[in-house]
C-alpha positions as a Markdown table, in Angstrom:
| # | Residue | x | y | z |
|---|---|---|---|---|
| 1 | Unk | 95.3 | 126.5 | 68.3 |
| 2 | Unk | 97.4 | 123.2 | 68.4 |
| 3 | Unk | 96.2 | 120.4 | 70.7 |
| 4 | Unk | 98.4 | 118.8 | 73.8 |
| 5 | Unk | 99.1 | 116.1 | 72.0 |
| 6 | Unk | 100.6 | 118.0 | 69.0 |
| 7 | Unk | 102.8 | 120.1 | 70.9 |
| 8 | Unk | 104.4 | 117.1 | 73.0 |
| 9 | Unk | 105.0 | 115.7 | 69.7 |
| 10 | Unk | 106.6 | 118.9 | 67.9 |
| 11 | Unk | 108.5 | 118.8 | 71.3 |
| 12 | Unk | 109.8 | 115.3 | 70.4 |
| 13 | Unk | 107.7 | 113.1 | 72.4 |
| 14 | Unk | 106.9 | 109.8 | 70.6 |
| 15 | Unk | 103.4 | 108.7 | 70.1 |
| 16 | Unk | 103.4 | 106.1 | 72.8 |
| 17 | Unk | 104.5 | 108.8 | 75.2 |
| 18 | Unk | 101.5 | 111.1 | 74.3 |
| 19 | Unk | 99.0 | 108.1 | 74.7 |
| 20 | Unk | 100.6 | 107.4 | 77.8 |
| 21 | Unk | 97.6 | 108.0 | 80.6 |
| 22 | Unk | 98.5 | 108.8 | 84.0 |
| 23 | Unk | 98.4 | 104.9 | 86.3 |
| 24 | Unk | 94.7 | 104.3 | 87.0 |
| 25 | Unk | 95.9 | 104.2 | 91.0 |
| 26 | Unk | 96.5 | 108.0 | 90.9 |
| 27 | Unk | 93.8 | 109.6 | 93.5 |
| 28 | Unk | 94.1 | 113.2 | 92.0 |
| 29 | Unk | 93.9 | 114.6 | 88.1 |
| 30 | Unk | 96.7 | 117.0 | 87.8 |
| 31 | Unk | 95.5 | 119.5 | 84.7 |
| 32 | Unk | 97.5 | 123.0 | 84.3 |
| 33 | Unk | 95.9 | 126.2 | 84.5 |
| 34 | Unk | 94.8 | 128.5 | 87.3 |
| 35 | Unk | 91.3 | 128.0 | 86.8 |
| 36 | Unk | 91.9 | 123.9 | 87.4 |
| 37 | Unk | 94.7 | 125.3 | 90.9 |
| 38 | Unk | 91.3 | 126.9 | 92.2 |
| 39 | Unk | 89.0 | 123.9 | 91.8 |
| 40 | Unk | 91.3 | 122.4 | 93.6 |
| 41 | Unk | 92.0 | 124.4 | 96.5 |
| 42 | Unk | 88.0 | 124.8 | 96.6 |
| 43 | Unk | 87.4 | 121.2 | 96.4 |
| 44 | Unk | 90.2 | 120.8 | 99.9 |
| 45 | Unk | 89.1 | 123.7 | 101.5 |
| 46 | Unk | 85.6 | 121.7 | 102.1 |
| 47 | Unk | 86.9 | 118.1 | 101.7 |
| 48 | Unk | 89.9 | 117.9 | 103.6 |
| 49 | Unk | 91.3 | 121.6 | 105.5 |
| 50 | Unk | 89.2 | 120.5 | 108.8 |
| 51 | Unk | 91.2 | 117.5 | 109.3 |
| 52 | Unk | 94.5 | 118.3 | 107.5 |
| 53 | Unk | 96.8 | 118.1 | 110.6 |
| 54 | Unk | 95.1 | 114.1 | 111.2 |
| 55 | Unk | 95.5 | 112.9 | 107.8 |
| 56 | Unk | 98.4 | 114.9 | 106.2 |
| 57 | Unk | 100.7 | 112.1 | 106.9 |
| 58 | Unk | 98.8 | 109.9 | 104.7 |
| 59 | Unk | 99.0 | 107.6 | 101.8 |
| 60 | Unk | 96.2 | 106.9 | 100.1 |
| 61 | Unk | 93.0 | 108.8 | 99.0 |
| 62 | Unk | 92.6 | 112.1 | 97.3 |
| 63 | Unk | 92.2 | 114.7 | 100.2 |
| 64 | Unk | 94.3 | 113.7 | 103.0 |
| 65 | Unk | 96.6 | 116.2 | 102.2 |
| 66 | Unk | 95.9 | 120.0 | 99.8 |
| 67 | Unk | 97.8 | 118.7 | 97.1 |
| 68 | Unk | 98.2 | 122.3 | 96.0 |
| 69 | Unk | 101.9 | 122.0 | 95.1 |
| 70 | Unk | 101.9 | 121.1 | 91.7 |
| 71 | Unk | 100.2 | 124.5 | 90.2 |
| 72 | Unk | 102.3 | 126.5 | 93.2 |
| 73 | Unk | 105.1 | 124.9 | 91.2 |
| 74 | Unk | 104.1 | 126.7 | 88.1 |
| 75 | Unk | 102.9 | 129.3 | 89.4 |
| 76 | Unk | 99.4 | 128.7 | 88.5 |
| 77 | Unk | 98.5 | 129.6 | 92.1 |
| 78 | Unk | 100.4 | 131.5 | 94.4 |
| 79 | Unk | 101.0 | 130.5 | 97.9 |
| 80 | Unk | 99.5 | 134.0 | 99.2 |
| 81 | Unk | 96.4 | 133.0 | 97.2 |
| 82 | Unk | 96.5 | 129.6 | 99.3 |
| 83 | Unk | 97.2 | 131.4 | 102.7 |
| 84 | Unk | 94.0 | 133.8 | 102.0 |
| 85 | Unk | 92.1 | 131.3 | 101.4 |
| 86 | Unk | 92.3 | 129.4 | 104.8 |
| 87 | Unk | 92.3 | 132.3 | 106.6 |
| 88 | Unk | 88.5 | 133.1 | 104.8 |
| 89 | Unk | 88.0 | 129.8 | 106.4 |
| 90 | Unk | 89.2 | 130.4 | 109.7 |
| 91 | Unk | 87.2 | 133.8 | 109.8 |
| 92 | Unk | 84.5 | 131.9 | 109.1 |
| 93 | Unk | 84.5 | 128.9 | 111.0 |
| 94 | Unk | 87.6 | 130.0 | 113.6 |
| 95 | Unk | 91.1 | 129.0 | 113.4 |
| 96 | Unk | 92.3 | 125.3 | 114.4 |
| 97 | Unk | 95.6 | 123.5 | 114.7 |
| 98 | Unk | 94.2 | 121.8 | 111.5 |
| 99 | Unk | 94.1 | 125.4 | 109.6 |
| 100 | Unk | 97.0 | 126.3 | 111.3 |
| 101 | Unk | 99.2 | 123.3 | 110.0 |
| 102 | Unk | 99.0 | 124.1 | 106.3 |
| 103 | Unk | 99.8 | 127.6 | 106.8 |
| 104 | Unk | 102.6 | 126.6 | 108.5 |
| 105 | Unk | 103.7 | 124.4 | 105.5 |
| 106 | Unk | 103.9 | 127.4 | 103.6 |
| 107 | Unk | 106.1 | 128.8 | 105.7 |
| 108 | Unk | 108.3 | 126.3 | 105.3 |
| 109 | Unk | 107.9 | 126.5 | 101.9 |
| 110 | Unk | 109.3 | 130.1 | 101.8 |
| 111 | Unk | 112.0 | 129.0 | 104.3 |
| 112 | Unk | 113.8 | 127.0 | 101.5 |
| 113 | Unk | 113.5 | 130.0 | 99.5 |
| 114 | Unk | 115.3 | 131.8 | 101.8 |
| 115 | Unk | 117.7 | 129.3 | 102.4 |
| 116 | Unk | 118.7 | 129.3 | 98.6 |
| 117 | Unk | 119.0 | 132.6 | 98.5 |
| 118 | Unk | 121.6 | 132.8 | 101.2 |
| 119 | Unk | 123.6 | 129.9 | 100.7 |
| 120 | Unk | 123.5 | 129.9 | 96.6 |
| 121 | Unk | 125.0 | 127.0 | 94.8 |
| 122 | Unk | 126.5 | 124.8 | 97.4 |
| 123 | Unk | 122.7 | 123.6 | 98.0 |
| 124 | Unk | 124.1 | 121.4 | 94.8 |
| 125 | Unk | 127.5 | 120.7 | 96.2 |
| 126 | Unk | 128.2 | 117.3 | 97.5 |
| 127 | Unk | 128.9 | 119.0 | 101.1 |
| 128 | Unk | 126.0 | 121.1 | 101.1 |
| 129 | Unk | 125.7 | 124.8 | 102.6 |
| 130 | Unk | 127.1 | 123.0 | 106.0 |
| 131 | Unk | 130.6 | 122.1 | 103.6 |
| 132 | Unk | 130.2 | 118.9 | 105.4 |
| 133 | Unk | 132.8 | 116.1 | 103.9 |
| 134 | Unk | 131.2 | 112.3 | 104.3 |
| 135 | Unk | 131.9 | 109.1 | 102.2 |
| 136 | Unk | 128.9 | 108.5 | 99.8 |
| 137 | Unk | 127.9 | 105.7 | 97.6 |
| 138 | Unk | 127.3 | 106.1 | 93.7 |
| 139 | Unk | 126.4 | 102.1 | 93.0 |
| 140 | Unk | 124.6 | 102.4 | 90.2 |
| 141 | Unk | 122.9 | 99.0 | 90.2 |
| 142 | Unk | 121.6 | 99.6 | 93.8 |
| 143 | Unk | 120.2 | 103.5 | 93.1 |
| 144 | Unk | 118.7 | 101.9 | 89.9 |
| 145 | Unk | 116.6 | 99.4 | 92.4 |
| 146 | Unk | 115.5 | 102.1 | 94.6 |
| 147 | Unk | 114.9 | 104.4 | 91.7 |
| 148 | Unk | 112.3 | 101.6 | 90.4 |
| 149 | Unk | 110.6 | 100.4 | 93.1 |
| 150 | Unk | 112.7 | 97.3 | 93.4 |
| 151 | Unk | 114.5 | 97.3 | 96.9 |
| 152 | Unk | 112.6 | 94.8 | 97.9 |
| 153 | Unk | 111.4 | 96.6 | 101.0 |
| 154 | Unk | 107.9 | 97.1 | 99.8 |
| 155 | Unk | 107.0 | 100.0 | 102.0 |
| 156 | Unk | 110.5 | 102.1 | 100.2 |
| 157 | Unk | 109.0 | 100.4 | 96.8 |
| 158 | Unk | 105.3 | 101.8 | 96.7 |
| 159 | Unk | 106.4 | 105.0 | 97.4 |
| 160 | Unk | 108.8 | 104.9 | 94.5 |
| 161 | Unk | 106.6 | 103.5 | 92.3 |
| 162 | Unk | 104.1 | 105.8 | 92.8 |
| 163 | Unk | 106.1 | 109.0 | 92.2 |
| 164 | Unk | 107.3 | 107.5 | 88.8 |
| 165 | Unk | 104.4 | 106.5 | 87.9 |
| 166 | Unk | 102.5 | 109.2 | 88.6 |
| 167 | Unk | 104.6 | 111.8 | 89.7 |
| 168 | Unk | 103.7 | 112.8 | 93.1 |
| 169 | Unk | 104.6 | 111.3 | 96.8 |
| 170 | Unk | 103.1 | 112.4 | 99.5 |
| 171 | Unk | 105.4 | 114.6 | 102.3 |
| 172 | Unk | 106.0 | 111.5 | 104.7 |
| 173 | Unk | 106.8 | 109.1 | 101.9 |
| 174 | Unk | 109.4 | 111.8 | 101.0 |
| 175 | Unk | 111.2 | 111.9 | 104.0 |
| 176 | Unk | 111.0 | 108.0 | 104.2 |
| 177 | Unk | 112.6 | 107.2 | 100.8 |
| 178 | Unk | 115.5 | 110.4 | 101.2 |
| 179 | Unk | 116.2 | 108.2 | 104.5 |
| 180 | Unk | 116.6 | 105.4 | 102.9 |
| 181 | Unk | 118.7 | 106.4 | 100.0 |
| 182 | Unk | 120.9 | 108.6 | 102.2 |
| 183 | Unk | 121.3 | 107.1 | 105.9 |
| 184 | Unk | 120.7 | 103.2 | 104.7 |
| 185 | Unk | 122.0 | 102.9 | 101.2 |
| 186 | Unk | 124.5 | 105.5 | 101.9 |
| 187 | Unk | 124.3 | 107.2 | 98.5 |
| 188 | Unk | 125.0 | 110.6 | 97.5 |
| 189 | Unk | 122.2 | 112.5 | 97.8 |
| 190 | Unk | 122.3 | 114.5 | 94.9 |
| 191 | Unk | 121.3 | 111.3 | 92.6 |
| 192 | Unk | 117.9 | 111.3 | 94.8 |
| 193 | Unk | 117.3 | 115.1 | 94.3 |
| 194 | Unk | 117.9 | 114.9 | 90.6 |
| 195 | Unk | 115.5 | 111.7 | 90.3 |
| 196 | Unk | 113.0 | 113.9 | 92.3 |
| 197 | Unk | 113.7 | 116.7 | 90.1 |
| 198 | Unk | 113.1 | 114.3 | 86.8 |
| 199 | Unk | 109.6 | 113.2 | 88.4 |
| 200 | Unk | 108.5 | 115.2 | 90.5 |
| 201 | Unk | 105.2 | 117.8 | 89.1 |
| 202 | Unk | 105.5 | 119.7 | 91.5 |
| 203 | Unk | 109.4 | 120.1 | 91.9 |
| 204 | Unk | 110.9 | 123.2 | 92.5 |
| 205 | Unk | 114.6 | 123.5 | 93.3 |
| 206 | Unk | 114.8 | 125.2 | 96.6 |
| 207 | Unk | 112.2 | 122.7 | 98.4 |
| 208 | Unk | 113.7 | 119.9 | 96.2 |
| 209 | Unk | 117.6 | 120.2 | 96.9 |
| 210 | Unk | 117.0 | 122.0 | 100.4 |
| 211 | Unk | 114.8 | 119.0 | 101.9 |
| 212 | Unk | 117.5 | 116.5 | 100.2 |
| 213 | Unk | 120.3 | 118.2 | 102.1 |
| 214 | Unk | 118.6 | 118.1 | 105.2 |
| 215 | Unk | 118.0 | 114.6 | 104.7 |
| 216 | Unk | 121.3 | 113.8 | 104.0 |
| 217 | Unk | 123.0 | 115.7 | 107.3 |
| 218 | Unk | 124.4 | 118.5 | 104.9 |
| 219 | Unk | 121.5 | 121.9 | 105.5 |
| 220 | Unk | 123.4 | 122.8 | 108.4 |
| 221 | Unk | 126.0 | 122.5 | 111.2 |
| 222 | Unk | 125.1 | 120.8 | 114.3 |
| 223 | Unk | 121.4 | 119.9 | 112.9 |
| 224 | Unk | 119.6 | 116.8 | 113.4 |
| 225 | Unk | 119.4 | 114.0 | 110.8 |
| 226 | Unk | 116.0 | 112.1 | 110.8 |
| 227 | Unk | 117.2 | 108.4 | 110.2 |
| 228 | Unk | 113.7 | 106.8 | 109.7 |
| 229 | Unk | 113.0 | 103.0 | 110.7 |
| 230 | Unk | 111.5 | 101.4 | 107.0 |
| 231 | Unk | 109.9 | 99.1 | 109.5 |
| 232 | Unk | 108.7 | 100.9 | 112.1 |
| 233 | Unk | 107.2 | 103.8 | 109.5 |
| 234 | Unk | 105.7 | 101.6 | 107.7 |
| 235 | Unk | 103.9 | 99.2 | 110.4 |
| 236 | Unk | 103.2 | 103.4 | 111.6 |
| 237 | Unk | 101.6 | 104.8 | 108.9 |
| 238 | Unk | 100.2 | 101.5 | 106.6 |
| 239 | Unk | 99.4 | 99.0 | 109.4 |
| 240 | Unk | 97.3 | 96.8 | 107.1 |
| 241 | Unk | 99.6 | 97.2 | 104.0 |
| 242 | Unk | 96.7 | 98.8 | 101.9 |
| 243 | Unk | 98.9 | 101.3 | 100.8 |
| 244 | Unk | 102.2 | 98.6 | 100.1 |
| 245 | Unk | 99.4 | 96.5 | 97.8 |
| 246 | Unk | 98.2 | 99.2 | 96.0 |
| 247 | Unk | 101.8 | 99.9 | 94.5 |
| 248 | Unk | 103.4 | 96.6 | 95.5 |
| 249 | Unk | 100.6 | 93.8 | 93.6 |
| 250 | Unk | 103.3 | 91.4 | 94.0 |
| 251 | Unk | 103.0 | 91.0 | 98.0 |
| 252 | Unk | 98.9 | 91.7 | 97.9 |
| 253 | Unk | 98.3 | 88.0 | 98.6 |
| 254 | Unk | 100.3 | 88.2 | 102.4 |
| 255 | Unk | 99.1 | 89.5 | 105.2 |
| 256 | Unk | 99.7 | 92.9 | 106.6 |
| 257 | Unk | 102.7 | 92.2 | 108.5 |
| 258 | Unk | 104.8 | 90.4 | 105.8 |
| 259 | Unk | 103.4 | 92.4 | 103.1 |
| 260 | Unk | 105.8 | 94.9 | 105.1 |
| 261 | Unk | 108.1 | 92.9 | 105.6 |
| 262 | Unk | 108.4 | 89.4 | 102.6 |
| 263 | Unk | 111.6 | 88.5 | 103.8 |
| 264 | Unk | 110.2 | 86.7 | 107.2 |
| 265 | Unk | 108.6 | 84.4 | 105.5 |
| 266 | Unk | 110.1 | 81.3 | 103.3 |
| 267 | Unk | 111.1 | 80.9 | 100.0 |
| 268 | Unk | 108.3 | 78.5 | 99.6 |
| 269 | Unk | 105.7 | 80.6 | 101.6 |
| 270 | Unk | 106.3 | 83.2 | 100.0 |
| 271 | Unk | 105.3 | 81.5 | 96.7 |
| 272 | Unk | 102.8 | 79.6 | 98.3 |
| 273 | Unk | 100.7 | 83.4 | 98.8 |
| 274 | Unk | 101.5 | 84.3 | 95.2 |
| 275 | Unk | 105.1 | 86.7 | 95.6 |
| 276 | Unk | 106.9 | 85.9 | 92.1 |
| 277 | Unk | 110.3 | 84.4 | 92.4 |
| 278 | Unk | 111.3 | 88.1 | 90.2 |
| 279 | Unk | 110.2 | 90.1 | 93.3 |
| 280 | Unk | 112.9 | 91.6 | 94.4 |
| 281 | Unk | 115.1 | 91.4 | 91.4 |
| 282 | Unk | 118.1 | 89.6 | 93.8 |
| 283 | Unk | 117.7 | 90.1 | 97.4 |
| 284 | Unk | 116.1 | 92.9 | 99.5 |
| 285 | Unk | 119.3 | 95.7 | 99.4 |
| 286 | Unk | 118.8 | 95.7 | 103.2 |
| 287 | Unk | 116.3 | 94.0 | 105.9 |
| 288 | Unk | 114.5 | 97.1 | 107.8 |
| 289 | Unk | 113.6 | 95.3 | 111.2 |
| 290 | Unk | 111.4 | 96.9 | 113.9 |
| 291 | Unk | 112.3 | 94.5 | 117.0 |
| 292 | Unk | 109.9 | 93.9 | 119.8 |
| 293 | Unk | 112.2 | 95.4 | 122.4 |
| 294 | Unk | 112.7 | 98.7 | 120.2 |
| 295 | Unk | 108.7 | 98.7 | 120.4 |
| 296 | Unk | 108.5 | 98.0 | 124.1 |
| 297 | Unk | 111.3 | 100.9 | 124.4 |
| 298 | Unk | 109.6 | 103.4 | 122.3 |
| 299 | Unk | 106.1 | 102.5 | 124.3 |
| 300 | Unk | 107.9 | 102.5 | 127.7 |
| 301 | Unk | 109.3 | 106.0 | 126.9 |
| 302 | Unk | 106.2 | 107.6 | 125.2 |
| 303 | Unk | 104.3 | 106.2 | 129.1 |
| 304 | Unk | 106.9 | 107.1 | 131.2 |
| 305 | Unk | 106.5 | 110.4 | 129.6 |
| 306 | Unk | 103.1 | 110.7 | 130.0 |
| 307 | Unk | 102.3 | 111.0 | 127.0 |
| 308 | Unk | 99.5 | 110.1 | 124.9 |
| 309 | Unk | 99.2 | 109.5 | 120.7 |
| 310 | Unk | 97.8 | 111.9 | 118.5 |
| 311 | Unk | 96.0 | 111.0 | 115.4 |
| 312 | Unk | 99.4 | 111.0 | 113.4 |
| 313 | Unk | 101.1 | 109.0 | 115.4 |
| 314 | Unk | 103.0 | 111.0 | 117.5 |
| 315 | Unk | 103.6 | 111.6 | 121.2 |
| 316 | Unk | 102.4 | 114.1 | 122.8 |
| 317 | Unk | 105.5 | 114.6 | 124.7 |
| 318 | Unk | 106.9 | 116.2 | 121.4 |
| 319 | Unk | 104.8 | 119.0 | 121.7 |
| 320 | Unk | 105.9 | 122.4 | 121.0 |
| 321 | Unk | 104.0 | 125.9 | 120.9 |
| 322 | Unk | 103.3 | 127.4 | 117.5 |
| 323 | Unk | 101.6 | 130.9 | 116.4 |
| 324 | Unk | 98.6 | 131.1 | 114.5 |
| 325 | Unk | 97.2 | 134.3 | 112.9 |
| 326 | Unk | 95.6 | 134.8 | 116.0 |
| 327 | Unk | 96.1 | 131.7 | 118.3 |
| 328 | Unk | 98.6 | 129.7 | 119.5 |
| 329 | Unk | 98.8 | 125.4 | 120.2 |
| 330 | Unk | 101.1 | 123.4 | 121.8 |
| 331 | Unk | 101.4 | 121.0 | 119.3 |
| 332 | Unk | 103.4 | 118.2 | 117.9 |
């Protein structure tokens, strides 16, 4: 029986490329085979399921989220298979908005699916299944910097250095970078859904181009387009920059807040706290800002609505009902 590494060379890899281990940073060992899908799902299922809905949104570690899409991908592992799993849990130790939420991320799952199958191939088209006409970008020298890591907004940076190195982002990283490309950089969003494509292990096309023409304003008519604040997500979800070091060594000598955000600081501050003159490669392509009256705004409206935080950051007042197998929570 041949080896790995005989195979990726017959199939034209180079011998550096077969040596090539996955970045010492990555939390999880991706290894094919249904047998390695279940060990996984086993290993969440006591690690990480009870607290799924707190820490999905996360960046770092290896359970905050199931992780299970790579060998769904592939089909090592179905989604039913994931579905009957959790709900052996929830027989066992009752159902939770925590149980509940990962379900429900199947369902979306299949959603795409569905939404492929009905609109076809204008998920590729430039105007999307909504045949929506707008003016986009195809700079190559600026989609080169976000496809590197090299924006120069750290927080947009980790998360692209991550996925190429490793290939995996995690869900909110996702929707933060397909912002970015789409509503800031104003590029066509197709170049981000074929990078994704290219890195992605666990990229399948529905999810893949479906997400991306959401993202970009194009799924449907009349829906919503999430234009994510770089600043504000990232002073949201990596207060203390651990995240932004991890995949960004260049700014690990600043503190949290311009770790997030090198541009407030001087040329020779910057350099003082160890930021090489080469980081960004020419300016940052654009300065996310999170001002303090669009802070005392967002906190004047989450009171006024009395509405407390939950763990993932979200007010409360954006709570909707969803349906369990057997419950139902008014949920954000």
């Amino acid at each position: 029986v041949a080896s790995t590494d005989d195979v990726l060379r017959r199939l034209g890899f180079s011998s550096d490329e077969v040596k090539q281990a996955i970045d010492p940073r990555c939390a999880n060992t991706y290894e094919g085979g249904e047998a390695s899908g279940m060990e996984r799902l086993e290993k969440f299922v006591k690690a990480g399921l009870a607290t799924y809905k707190q820490t999905r949104d996360g960046f770092l570690g290896s359970d905050f989220s199931s992780k299970m899409s790579p060998w769904m991908a592939v089909g090592c592992v179905s989604p039913r298979t994931v579905y009957w799993r959790v709900a052996r849990y929830e027989d066992q130790h009752g159902e939770t908005l925590d149980t509940y939420w990962l379900t429900f991320e199947l369902k979306w799952r299949d959603f795409f699916r569905f939404f492929s199958v009905k609109h076809g191939r204008s998920i590729f088209f430039i105007t999307g299944p909504a045949k929506k006409s707008m003016t986009w970008s195809t700079k190559a020298d600026v989609f080169e910097r976000w496809r590197l890591g090299e924006t120069g907004v750290p927080f947009v940076d980790a998360n692209m250095r991550e996925l190429r190195l490793t290939g995996f982002m995690s869900n909110r990283g996702r929707q933060c970078v397909a912002s970015f490309l789409t509503q800031d950089l104003k590029l066509d969003w197709r170049l981000g859904a074929q990078w994704f494509e290219h890195t992605l292990l666990d990229h399948d096309v529905a999810s893949n181009y479906g997400n991306w023409a959401f993202a970009a304003g194009v799924g449907m008519r009349g829906q919503r387009i999430n234009k994510f604040n770089m600043a504000k997500q990232a002073e949201q979800y990596d207060a203390e920059a651990e995240y932004i070091k991890t995949w960004v060594p260049e700014v690990a000598g600043l503190p949290p807040k311009y770790a997030r955000a090198p541009w407030e600081l001087s040329d020779e501050r910057r350099l003082h706290a160890g930021v090489p003159e080469a980081y960004p490669a020419g300016r940052p392509v654009i300065k996310p800002g999170y001002s303090e009256g669009a802070r005392q705004r967002n906190n004047e409206r989450v009171q006024s609505e009395g509405a407390k935080v939950t763990a993932a950051g979200f007010p409360m007042a954006k709570r909707r009902w969803h349906r369990g197998r057997n419950s139902a929570y008014l949920a954000s």
